[in-house]
PyMOL Python script that loads the backbone (N, CA, C, O; Angstrom):
from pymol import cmd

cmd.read_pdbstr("""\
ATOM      1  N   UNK A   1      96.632 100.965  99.353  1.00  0.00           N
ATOM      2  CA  UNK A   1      95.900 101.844 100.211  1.00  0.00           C
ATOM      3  C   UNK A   1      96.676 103.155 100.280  1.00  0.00           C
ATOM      4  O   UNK A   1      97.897 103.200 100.431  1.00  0.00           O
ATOM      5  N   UNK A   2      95.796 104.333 100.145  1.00  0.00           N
ATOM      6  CA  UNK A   2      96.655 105.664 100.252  1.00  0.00           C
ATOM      7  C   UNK A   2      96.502 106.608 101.415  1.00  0.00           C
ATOM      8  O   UNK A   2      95.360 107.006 101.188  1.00  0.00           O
ATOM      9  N   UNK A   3      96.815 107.123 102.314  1.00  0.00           N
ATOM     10  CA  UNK A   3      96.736 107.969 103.267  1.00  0.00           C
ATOM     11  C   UNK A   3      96.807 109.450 103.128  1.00  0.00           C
ATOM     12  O   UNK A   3      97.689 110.013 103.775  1.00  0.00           O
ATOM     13  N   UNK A   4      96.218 109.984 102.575  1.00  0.00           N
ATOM     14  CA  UNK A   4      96.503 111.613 102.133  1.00  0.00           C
ATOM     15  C   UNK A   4      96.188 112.892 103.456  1.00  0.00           C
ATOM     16  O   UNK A   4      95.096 113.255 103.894  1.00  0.00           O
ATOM     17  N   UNK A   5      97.409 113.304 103.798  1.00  0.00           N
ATOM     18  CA  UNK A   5      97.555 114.368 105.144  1.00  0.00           C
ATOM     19  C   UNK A   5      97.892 115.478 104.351  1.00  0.00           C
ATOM     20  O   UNK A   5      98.086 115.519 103.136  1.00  0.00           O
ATOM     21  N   UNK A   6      97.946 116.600 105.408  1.00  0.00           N
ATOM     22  CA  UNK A   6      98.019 117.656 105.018  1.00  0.00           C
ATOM     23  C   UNK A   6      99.037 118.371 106.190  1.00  0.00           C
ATOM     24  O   UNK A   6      99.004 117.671 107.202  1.00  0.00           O
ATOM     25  N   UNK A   7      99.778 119.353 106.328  1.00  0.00           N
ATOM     26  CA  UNK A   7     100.817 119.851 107.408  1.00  0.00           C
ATOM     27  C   UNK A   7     100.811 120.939 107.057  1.00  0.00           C
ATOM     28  O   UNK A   7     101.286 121.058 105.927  1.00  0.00           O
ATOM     29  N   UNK A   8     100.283 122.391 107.778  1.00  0.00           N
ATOM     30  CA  UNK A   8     100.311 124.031 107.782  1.00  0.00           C
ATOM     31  C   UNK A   8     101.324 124.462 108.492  1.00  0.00           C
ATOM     32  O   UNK A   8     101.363 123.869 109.570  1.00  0.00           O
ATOM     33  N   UNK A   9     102.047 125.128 108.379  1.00  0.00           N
ATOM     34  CA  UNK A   9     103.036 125.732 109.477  1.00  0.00           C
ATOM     35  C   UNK A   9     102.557 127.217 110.073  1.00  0.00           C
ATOM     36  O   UNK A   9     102.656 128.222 109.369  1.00  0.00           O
ATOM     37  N   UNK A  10     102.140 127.256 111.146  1.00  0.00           N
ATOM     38  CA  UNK A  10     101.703 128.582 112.083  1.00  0.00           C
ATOM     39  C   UNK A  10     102.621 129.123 112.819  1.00  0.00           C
ATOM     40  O   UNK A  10     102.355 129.944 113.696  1.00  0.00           O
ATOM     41  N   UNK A  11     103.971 128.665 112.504  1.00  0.00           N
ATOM     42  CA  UNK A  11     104.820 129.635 113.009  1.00  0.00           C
ATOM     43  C   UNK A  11     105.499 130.080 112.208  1.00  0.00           C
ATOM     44  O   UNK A  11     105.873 129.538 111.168  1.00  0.00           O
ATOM     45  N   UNK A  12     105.911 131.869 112.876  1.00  0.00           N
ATOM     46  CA  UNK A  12     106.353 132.781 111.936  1.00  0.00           C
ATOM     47  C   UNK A  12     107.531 132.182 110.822  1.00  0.00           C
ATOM     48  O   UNK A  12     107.467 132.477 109.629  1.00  0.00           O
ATOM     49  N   UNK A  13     108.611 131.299 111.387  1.00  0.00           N
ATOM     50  CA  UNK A  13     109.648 130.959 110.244  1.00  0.00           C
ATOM     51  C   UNK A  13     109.780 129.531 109.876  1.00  0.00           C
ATOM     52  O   UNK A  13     109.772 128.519 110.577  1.00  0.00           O
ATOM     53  N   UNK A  14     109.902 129.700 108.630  1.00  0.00           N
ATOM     54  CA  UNK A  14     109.471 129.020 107.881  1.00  0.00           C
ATOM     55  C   UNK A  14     110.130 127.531 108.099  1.00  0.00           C
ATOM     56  O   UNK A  14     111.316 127.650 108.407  1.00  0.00           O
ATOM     57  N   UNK A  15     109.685 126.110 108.024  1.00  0.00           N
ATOM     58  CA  UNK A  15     109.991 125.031 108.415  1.00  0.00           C
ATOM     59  C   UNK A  15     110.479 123.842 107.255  1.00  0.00           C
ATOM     60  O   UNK A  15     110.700 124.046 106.061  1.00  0.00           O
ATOM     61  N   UNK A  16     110.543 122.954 107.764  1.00  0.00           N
ATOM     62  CA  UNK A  16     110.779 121.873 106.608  1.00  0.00           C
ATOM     63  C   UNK A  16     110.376 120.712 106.950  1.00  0.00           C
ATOM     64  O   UNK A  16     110.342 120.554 108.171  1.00  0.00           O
ATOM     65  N   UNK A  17     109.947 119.540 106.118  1.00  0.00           N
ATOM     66  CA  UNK A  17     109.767 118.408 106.553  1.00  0.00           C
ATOM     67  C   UNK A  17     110.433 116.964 106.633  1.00  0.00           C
ATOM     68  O   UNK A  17     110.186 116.128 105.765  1.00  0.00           O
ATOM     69  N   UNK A  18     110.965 116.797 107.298  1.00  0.00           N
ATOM     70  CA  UNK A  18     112.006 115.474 107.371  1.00  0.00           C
ATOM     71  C   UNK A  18     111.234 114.366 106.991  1.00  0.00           C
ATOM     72  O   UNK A  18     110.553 114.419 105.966  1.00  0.00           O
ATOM     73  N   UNK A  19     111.276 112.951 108.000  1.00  0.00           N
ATOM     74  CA  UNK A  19     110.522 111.805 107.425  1.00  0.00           C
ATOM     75  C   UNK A  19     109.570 111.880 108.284  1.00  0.00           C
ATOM     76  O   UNK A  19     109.467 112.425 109.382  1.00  0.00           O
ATOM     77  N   UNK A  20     108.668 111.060 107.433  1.00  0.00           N
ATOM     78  CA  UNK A  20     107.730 110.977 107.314  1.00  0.00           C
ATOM     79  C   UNK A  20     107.198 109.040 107.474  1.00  0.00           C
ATOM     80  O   UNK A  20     107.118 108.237 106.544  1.00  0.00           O
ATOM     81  N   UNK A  21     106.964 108.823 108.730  1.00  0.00           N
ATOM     82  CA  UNK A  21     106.672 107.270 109.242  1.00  0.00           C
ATOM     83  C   UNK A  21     105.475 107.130 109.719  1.00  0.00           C
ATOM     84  O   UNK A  21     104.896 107.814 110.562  1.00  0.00           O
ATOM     85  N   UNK A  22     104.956 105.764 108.861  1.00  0.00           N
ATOM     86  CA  UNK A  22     103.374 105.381 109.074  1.00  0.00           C
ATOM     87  C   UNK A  22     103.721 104.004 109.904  1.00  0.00           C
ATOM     88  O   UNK A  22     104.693 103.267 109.736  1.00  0.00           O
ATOM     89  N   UNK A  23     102.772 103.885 110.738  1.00  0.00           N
ATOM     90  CA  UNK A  23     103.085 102.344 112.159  1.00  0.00           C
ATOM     91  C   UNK A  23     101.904 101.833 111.719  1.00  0.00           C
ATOM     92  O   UNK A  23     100.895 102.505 111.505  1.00  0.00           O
ATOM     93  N   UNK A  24     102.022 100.534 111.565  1.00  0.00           N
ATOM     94  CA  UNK A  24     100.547 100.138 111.768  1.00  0.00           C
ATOM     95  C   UNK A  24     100.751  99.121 112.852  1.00  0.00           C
ATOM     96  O   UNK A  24     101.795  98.873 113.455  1.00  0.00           O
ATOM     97  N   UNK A  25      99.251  98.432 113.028  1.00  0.00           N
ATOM     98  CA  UNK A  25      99.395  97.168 114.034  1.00  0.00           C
ATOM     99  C   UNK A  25      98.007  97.054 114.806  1.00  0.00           C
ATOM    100  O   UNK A  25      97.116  97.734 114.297  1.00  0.00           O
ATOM    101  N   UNK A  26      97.763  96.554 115.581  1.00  0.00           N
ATOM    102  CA  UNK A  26      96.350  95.743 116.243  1.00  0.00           C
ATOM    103  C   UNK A  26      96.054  96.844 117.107  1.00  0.00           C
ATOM    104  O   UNK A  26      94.907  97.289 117.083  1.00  0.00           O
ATOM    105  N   UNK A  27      96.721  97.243 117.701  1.00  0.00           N
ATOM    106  CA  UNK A  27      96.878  98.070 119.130  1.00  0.00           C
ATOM    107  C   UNK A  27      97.899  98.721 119.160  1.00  0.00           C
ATOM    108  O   UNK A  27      98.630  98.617 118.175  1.00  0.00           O
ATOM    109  N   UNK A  28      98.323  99.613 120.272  1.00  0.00           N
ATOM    110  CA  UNK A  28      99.717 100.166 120.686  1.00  0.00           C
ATOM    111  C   UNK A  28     100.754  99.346 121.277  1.00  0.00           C
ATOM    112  O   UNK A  28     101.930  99.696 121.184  1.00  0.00           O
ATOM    113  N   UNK A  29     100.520  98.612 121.692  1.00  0.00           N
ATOM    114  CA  UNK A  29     101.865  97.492 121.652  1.00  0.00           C
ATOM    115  C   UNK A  29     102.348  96.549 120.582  1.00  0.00           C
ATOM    116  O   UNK A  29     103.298  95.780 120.429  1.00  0.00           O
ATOM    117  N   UNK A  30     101.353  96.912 119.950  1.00  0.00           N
ATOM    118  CA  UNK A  30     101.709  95.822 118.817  1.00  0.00           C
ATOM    119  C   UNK A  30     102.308  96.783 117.273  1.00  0.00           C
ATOM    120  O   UNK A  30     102.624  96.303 116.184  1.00  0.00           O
ATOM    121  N   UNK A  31     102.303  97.915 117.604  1.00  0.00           N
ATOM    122  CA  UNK A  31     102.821  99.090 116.311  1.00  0.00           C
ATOM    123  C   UNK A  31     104.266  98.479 115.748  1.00  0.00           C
ATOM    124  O   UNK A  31     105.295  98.124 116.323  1.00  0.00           O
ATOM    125  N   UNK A  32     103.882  98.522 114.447  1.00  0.00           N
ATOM    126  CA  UNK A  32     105.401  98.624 113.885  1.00  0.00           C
ATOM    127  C   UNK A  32     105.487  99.361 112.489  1.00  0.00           C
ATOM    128  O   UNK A  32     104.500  99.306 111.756  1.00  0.00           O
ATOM    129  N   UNK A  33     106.420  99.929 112.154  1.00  0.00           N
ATOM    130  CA  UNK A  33     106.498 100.895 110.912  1.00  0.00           C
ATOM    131  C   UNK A  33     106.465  99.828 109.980  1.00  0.00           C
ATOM    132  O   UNK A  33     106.786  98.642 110.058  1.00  0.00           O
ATOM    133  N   UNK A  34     105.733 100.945 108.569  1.00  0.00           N
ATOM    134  CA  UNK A  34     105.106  99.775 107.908  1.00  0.00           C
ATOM    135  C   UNK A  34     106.871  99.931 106.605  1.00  0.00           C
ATOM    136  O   UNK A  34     107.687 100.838 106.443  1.00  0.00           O
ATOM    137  N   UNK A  35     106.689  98.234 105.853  1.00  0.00           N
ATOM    138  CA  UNK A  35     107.942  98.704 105.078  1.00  0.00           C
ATOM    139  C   UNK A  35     108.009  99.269 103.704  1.00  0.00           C
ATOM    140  O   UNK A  35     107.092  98.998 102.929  1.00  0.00           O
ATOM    141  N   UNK A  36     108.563  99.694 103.486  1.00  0.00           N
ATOM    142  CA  UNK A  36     108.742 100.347 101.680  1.00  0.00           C
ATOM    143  C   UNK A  36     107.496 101.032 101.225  1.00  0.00           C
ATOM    144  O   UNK A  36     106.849 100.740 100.220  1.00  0.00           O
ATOM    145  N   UNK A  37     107.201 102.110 102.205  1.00  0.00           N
ATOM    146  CA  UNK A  37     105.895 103.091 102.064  1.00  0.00           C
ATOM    147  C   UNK A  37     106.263 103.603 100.899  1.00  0.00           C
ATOM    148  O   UNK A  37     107.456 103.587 100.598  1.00  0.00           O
ATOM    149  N   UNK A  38     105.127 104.247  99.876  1.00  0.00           N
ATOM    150  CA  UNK A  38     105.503 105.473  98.793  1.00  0.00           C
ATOM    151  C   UNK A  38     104.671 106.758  99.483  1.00  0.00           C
ATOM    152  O   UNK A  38     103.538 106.924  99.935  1.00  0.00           O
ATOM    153  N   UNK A  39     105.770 107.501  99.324  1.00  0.00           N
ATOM    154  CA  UNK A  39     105.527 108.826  99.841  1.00  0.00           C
ATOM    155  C   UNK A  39     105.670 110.043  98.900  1.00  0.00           C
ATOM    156  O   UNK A  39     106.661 110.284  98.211  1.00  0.00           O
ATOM    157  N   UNK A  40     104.715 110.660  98.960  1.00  0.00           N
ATOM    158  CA  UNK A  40     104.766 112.126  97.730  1.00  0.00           C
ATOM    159  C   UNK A  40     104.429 113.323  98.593  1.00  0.00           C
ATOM    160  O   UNK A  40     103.465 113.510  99.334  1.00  0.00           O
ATOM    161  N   UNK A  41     105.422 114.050  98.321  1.00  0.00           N
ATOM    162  CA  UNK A  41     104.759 115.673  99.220  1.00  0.00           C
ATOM    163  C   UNK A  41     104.996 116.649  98.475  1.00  0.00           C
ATOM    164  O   UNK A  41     106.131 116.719  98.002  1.00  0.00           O
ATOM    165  N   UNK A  42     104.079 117.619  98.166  1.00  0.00           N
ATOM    166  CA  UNK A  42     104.044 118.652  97.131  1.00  0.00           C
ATOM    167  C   UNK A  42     104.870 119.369  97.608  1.00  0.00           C
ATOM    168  O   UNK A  42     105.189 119.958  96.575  1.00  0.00           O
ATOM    169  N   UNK A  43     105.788 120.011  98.746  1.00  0.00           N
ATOM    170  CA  UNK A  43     106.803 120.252  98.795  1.00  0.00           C
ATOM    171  C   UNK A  43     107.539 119.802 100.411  1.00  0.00           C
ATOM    172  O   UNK A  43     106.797 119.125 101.123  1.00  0.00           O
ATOM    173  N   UNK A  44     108.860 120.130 100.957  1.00  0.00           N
ATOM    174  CA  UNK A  44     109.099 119.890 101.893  1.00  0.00           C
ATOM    175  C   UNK A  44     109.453 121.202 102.726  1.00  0.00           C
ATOM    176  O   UNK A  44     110.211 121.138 103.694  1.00  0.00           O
ATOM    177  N   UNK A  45     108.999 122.128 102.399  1.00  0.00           N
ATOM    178  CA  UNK A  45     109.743 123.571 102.508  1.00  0.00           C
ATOM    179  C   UNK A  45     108.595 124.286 102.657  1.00  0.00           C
ATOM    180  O   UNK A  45     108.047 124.740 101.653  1.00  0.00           O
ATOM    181  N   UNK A  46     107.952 124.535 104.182  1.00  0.00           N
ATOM    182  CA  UNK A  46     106.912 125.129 104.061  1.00  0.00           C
ATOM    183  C   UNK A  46     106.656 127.203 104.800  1.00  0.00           C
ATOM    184  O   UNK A  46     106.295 127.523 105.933  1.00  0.00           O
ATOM    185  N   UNK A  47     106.797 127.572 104.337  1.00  0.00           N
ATOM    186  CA  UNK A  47     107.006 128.783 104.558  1.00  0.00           C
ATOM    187  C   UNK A  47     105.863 129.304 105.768  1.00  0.00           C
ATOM    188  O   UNK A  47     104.933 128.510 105.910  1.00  0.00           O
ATOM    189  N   UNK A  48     105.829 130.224 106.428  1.00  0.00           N
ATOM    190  CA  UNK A  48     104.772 130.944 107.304  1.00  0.00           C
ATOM    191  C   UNK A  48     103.121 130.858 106.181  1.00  0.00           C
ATOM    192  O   UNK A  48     103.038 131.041 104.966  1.00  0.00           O
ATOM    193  N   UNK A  49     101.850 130.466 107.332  1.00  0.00           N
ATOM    194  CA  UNK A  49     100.455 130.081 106.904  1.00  0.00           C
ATOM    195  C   UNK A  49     100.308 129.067 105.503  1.00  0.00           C
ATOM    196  O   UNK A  49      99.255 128.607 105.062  1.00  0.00           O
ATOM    197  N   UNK A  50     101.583 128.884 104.997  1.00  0.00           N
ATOM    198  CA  UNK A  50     101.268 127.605 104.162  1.00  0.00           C
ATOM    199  C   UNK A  50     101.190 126.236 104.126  1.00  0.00           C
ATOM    200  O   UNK A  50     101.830 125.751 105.058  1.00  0.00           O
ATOM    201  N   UNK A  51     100.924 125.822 103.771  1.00  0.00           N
ATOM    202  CA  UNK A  51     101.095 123.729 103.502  1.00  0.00           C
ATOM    203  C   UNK A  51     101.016 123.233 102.580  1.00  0.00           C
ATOM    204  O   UNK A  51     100.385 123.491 101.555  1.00  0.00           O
ATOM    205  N   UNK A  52     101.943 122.111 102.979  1.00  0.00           N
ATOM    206  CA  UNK A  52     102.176 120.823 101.997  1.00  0.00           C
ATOM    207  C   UNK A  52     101.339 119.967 101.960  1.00  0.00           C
ATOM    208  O   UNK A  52     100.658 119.888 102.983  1.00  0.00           O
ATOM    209  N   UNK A  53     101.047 119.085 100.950  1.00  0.00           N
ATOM    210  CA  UNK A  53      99.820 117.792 101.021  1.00  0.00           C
ATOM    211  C   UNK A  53     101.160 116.883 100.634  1.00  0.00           C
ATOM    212  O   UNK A  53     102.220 117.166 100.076  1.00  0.00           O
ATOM    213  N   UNK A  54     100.670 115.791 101.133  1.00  0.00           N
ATOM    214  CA  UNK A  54     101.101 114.480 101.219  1.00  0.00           C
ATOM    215  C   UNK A  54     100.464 113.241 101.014  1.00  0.00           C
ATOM    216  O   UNK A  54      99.314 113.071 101.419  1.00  0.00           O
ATOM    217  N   UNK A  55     101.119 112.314 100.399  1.00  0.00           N
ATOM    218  CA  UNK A  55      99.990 110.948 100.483  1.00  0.00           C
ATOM    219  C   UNK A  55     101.366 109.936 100.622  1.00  0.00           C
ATOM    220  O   UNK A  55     102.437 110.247 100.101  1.00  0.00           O
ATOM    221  N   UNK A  56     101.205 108.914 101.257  1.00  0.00           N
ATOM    222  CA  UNK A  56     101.396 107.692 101.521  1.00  0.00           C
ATOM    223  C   UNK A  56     101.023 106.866 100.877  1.00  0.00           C
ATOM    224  O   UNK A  56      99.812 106.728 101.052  1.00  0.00           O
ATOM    225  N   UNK A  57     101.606 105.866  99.840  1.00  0.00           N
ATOM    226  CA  UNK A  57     100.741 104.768  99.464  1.00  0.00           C
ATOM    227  C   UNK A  57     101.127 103.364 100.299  1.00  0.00           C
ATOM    228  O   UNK A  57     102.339 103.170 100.211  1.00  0.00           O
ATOM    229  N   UNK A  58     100.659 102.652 100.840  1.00  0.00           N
ATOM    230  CA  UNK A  58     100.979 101.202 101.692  1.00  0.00           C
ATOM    231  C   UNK A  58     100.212 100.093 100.735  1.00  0.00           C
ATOM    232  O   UNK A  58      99.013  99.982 100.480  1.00  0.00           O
ATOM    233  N   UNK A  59     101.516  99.200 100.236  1.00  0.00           N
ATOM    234  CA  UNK A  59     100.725  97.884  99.605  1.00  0.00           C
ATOM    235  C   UNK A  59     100.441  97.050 100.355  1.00  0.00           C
ATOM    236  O   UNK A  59     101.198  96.786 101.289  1.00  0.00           O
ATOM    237  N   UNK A  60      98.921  96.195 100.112  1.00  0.00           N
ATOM    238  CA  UNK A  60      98.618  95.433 100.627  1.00  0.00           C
ATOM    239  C   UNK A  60      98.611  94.189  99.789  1.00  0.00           C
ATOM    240  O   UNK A  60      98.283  94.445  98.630  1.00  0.00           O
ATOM    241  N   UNK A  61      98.814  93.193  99.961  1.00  0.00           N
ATOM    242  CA  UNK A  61      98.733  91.470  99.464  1.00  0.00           C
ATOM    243  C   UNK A  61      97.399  91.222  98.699  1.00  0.00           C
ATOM    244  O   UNK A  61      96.444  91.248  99.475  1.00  0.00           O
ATOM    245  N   UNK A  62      97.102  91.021  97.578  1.00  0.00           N
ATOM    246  CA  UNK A  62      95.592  90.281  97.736  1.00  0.00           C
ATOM    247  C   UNK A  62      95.138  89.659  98.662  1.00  0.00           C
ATOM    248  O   UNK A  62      95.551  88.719  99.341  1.00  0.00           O
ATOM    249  N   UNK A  63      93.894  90.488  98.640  1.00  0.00           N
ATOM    250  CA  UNK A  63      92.965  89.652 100.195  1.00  0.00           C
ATOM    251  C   UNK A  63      93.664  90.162 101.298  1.00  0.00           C
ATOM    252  O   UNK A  63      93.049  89.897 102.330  1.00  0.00           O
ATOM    253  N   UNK A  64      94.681  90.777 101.498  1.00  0.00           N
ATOM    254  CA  UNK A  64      95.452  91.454 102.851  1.00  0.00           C
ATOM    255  C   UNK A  64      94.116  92.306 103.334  1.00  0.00           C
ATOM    256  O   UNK A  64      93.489  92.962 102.502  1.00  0.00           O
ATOM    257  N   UNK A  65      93.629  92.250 105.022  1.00  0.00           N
ATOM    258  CA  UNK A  65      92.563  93.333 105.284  1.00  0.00           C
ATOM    259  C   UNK A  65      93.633  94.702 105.521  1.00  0.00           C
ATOM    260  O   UNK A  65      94.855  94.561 105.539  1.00  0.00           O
ATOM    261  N   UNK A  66      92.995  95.934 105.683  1.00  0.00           N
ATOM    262  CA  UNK A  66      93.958  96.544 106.206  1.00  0.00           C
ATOM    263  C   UNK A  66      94.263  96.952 107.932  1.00  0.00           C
ATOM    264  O   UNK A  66      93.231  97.213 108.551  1.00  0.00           O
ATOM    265  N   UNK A  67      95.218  97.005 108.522  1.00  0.00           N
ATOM    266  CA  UNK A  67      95.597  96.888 109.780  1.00  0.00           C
ATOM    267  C   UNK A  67      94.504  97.306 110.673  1.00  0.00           C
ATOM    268  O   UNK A  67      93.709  98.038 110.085  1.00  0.00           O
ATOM    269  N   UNK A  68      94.201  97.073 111.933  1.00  0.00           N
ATOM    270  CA  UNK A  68      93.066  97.798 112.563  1.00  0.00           C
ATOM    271  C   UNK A  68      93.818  99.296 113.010  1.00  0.00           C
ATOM    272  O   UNK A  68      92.945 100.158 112.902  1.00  0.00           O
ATOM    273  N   UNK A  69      94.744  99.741 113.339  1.00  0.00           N
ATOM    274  CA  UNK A  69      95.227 101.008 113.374  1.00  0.00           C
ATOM    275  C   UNK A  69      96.306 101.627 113.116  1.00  0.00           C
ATOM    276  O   UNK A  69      97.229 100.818 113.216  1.00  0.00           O
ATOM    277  N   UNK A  70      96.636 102.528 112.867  1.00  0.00           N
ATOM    278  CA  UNK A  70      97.460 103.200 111.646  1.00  0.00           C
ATOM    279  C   UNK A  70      97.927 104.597 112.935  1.00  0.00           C
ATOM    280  O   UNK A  70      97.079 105.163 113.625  1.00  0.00           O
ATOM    281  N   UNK A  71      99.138 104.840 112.978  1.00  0.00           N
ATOM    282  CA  UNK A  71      99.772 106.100 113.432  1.00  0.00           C
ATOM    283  C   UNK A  71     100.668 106.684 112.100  1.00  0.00           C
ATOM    284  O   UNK A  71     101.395 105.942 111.439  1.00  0.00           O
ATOM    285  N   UNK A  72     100.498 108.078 111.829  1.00  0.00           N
ATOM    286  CA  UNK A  72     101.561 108.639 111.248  1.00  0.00           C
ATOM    287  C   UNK A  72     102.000 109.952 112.063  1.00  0.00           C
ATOM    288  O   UNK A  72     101.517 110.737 112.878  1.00  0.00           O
ATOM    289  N   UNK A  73     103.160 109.737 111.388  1.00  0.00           N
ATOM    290  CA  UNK A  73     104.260 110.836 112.214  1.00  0.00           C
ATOM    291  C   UNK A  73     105.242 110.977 111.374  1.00  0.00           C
ATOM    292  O   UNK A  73     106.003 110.209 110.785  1.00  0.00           O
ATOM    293  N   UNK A  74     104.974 112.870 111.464  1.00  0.00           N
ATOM    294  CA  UNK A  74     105.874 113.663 110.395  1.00  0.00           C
ATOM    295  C   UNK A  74     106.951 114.536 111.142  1.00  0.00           C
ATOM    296  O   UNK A  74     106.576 115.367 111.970  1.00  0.00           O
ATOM    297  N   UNK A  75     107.973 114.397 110.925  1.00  0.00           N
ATOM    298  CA  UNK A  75     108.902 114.937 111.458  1.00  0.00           C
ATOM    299  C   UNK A  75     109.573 116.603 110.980  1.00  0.00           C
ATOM    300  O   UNK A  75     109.560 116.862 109.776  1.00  0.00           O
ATOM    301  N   UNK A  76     109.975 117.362 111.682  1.00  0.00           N
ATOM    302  CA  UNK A  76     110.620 118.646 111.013  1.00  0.00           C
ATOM    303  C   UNK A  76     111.943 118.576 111.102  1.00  0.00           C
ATOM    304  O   UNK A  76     112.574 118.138 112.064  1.00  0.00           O
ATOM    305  N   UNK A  77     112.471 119.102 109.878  1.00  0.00           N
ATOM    306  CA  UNK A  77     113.742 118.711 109.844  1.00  0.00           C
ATOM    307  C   UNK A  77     114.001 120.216 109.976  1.00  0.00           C
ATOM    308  O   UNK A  77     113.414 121.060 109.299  1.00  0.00           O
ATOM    309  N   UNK A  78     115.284 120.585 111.259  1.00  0.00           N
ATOM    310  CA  UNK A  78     115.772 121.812 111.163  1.00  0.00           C
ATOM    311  C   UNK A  78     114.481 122.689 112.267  1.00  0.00           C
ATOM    312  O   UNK A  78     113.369 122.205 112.483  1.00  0.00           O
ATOM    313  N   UNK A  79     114.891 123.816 112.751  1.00  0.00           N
ATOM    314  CA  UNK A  79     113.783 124.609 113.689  1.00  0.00           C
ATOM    315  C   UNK A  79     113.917 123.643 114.593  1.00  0.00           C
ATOM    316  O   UNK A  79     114.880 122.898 114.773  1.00  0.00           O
ATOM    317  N   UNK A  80     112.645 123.710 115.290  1.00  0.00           N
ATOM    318  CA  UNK A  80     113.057 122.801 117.002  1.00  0.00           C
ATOM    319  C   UNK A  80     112.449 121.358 116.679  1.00  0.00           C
ATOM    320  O   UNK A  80     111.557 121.034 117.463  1.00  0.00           O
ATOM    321  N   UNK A  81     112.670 120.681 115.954  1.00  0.00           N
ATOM    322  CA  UNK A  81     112.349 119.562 115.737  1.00  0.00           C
ATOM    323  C   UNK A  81     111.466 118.754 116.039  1.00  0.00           C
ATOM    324  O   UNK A  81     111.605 117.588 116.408  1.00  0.00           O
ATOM    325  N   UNK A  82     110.437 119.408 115.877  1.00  0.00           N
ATOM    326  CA  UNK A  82     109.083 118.957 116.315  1.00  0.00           C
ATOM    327  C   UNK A  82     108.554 117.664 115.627  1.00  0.00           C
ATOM    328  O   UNK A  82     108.857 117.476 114.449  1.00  0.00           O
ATOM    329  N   UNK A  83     107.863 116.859 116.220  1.00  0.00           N
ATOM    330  CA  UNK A  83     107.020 115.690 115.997  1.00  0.00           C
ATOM    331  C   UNK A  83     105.614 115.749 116.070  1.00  0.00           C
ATOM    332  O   UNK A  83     104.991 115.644 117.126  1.00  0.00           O
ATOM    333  N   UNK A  84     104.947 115.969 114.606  1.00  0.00           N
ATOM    334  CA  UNK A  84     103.775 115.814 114.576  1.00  0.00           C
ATOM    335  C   UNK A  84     103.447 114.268 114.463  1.00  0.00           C
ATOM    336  O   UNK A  84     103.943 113.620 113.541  1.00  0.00           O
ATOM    337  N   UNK A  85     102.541 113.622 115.479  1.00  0.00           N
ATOM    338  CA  UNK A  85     101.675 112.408 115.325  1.00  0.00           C
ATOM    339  C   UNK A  85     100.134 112.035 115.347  1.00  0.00           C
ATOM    340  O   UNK A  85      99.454 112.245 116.351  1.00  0.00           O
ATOM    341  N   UNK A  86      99.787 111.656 114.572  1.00  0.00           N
ATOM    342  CA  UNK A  86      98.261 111.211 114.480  1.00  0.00           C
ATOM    343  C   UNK A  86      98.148 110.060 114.520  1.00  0.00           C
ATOM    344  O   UNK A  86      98.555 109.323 113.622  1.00  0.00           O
ATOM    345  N   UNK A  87      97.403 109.546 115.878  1.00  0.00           N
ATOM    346  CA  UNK A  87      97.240 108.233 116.637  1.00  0.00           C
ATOM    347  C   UNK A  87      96.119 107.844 116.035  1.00  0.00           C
ATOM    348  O   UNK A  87      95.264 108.600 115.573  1.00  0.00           O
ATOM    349  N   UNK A  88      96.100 106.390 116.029  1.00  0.00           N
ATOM    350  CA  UNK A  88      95.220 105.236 116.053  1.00  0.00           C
ATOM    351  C   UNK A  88      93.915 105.882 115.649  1.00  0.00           C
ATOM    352  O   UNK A  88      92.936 106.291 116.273  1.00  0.00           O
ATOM    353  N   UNK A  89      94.411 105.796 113.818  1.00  0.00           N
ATOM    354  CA  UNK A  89      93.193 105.857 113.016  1.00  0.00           C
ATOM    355  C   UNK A  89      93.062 104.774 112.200  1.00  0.00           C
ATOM    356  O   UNK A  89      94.072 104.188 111.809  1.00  0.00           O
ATOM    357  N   UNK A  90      91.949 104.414 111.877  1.00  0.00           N
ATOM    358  CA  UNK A  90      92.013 103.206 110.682  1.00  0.00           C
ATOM    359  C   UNK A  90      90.963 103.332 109.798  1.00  0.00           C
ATOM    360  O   UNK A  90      90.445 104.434 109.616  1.00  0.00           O
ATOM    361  N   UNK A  91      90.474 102.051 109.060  1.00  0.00           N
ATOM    362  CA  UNK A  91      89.540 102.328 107.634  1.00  0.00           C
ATOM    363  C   UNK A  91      88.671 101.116 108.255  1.00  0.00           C
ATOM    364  O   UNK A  91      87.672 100.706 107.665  1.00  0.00           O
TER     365      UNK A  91
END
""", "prot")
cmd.dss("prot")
cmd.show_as("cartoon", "prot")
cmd.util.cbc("prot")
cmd.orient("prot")
């Protein structure tokens, strides 16, 4: 299964992107980061009005369904260390 995001930076100087963690699980108490994600980002170095694309790939088992909800959260590495998260989406 692949997750493909996207991250713009709207502030004037320019940022970077640290890690990058996908949770899955039933509900919000039940979240846990998923293990040995593949992660690709066209870059990590995003300058003023530009962005990076990203995808996530998460293996699933044959016959595995996939989780009922999914959080990701991208981190900035460097600048004020902001935490972007996108809650409880699923397929």
């Amino acid at each position: 299964m692949y997750i493909k995001f996207g991250v713009e930076n709207r502030a004037r100087l320019p940022t970077d992107i640290g890690d990058v963690t996908v949770k899955q699980g039933q509900g919000s108490a039940t979240m846990a980061a998923v293990t040995d994600p593949q992660e690709y980002l066209s870059t990590r170095h995003i300058e003023f009005r530009d962005t990076a694309t990203g995808v996530i790939g998460i293996r699933l088992a044959d016959g595995e369904e996939p989780a009922r909800r999914y959080d990701l959260i991208v981190n900035e590495r460097g600048g004020k260390g902001r935490e972007l998260t996108v809650s409880g989406f699923g397929f």
